[in-house]
C-alpha positions as CSV (number, residue, x, y, z in Angstrom):
1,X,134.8,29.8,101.2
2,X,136.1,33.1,99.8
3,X,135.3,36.6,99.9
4,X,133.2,38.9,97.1
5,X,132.6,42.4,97.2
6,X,129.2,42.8,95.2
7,X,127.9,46.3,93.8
8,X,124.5,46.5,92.7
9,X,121.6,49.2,91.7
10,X,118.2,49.2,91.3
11,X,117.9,49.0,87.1
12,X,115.0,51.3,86.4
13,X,114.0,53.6,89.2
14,X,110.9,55.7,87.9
15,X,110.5,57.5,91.0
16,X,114.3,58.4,91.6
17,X,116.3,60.3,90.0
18,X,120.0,59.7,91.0
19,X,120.4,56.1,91.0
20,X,121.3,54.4,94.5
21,X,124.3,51.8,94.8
22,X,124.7,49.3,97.3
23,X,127.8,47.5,98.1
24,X,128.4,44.7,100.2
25,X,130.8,42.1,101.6
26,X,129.6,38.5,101.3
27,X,131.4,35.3,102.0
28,X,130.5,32.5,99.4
29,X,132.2,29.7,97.7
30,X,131.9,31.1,94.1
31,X,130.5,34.3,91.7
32,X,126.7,33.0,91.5
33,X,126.4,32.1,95.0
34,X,127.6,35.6,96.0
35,X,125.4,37.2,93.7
36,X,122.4,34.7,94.8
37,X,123.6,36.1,98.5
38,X,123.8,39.9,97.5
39,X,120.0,39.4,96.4
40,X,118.9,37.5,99.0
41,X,120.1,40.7,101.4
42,X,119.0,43.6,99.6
43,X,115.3,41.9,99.2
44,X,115.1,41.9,102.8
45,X,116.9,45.4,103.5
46,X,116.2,47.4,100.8
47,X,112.9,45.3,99.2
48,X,114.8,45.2,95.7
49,X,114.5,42.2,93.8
50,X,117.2,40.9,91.7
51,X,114.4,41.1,88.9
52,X,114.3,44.5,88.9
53,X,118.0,45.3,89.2
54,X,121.4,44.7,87.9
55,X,124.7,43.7,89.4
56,X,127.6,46.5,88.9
57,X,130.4,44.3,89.7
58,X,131.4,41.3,91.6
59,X,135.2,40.8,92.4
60,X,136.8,38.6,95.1
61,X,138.9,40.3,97.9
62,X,142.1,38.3,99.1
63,X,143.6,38.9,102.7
64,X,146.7,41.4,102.1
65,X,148.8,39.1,105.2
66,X,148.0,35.3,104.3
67,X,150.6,34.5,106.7
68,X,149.9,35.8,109.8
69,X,147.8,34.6,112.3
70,X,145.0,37.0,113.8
71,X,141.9,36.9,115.7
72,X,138.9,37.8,114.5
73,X,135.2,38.2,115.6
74,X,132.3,37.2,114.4
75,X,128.8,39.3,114.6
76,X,126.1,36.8,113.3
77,X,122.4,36.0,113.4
78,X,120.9,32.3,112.9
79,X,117.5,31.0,112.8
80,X,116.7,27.6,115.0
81,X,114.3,25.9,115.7
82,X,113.4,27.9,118.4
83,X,113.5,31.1,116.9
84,X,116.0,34.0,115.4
85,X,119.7,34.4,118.1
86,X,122.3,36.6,117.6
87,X,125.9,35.2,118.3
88,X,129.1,36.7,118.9
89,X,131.9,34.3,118.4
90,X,135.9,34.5,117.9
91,X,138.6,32.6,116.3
92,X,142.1,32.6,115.2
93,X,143.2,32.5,111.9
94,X,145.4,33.4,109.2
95,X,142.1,34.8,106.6
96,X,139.1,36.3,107.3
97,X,137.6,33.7,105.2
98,X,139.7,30.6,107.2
99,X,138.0,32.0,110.1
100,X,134.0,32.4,108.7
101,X,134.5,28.7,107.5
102,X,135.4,28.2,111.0
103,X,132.5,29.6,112.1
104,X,130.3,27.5,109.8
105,X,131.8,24.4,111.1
106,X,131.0,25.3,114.8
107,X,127.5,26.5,114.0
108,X,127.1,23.0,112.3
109,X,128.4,21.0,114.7
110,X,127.4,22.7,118.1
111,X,124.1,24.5,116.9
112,X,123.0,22.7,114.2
113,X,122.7,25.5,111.9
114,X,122.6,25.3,108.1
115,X,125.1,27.8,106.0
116,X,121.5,28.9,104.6
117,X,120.4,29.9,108.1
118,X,123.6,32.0,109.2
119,X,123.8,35.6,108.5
120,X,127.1,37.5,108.9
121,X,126.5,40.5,110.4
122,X,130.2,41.9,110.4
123,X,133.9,40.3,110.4
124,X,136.2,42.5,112.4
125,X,140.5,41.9,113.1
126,X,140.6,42.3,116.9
127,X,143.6,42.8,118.8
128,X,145.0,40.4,121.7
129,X,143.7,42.8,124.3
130,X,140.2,42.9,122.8
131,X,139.5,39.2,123.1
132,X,136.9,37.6,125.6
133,X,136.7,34.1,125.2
134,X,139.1,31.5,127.0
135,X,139.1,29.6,124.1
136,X,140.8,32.4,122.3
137,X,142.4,34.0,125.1
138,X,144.7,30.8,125.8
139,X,146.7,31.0,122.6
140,X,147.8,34.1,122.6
141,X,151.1,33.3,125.5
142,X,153.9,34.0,124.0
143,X,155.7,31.1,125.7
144,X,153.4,28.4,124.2
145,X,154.6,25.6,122.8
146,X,153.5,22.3,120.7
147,X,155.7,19.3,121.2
148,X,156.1,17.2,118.5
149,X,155.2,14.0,120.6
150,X,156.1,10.8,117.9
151,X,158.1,11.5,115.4
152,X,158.1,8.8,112.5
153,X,161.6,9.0,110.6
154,X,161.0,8.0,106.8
155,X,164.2,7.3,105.0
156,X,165.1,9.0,101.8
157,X,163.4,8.3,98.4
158,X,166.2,6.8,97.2
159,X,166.0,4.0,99.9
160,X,162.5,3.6,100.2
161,X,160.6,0.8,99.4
162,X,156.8,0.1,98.6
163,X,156.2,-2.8,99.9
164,X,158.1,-4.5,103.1
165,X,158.3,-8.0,104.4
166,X,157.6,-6.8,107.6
167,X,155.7,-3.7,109.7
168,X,157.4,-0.3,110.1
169,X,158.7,0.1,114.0
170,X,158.4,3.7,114.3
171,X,159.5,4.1,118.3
């Protein structure tokens, strides 16, 4: 999943004089999708069809700290089987787009929403004192720690071996 910001107009508006452009943020895995994506929005918020307009530019944005971890939320709506829900959700991660794929997995898995179905509403970096869920709220101790339970010591490549008489004891 990766982020493109996508600029489009209206191609040949008879009525208007100064042309309008739109810009948005959409979360796809490549250029056509995005594009595809940019469409699909501005038909139902703007009733312009990709027929009758032209895209300006489409260009991926990348994180500018890959290597820290943040929180984010996550406005979206979905469509069910029961009808249209708006969800707020929150996760931790290094990328805003590490943390949509996140939220594509757990709509799959716990809602059983297709990527087609989900609309992002907006991606925002929240602070530690801004989140509300437990789930979120119980990595952010400072004194936390992951124990690296069984360790399996492999020897050097110099010593290794492909195949072995016998099965590896690794406690």
């Amino acid at each position: 999943m990766k982020e493109y910001q996508v600029v489009g107009r209206k191609s040949n508006p008879k009525t208007e004089v100064e042309k309008k452009i739109y810009r948005m943020r959409v979360f796809a895995p490549n250029k056509v999708v995005a594009k595809s994506r940019f469409w699909y929005f501005m038909s139902k918020m703007r009733k312009i069809k990709a027929a009758k307009g032209e895209i300006l530019a489409c260009q991926q944005i990348t994180e500018p700290k890959p290597k820290t971890v943040k929180n984010f939320a996550i406005f979206l709506r979905y469509n069910s089987a029961h009808g249209t829900h708006n969800v707020y959700k929150e996760y931790r991660d290094m990328t805003r787009c590490g943390a949509v794929k996140q939220m594509y997995n757990d709509m799959a898995s716990h809602h059983g929403a297709r990527s087609t179905s989900i609309q992002i509403i907006d991606v925002k970096q929240i602070t530690a004192a801004q989140v509300r869920r437990k789930s979120t709220q119980q990595f952010l101790n400072a004194k936390l720690h992951f124990p690296i339970i069984h360790r399996v010591h492999r020897p050097p490549r110099a010593y290794r071996r492909r195949f072995l008489p016998f099965r590896p004891t690794t406690f």
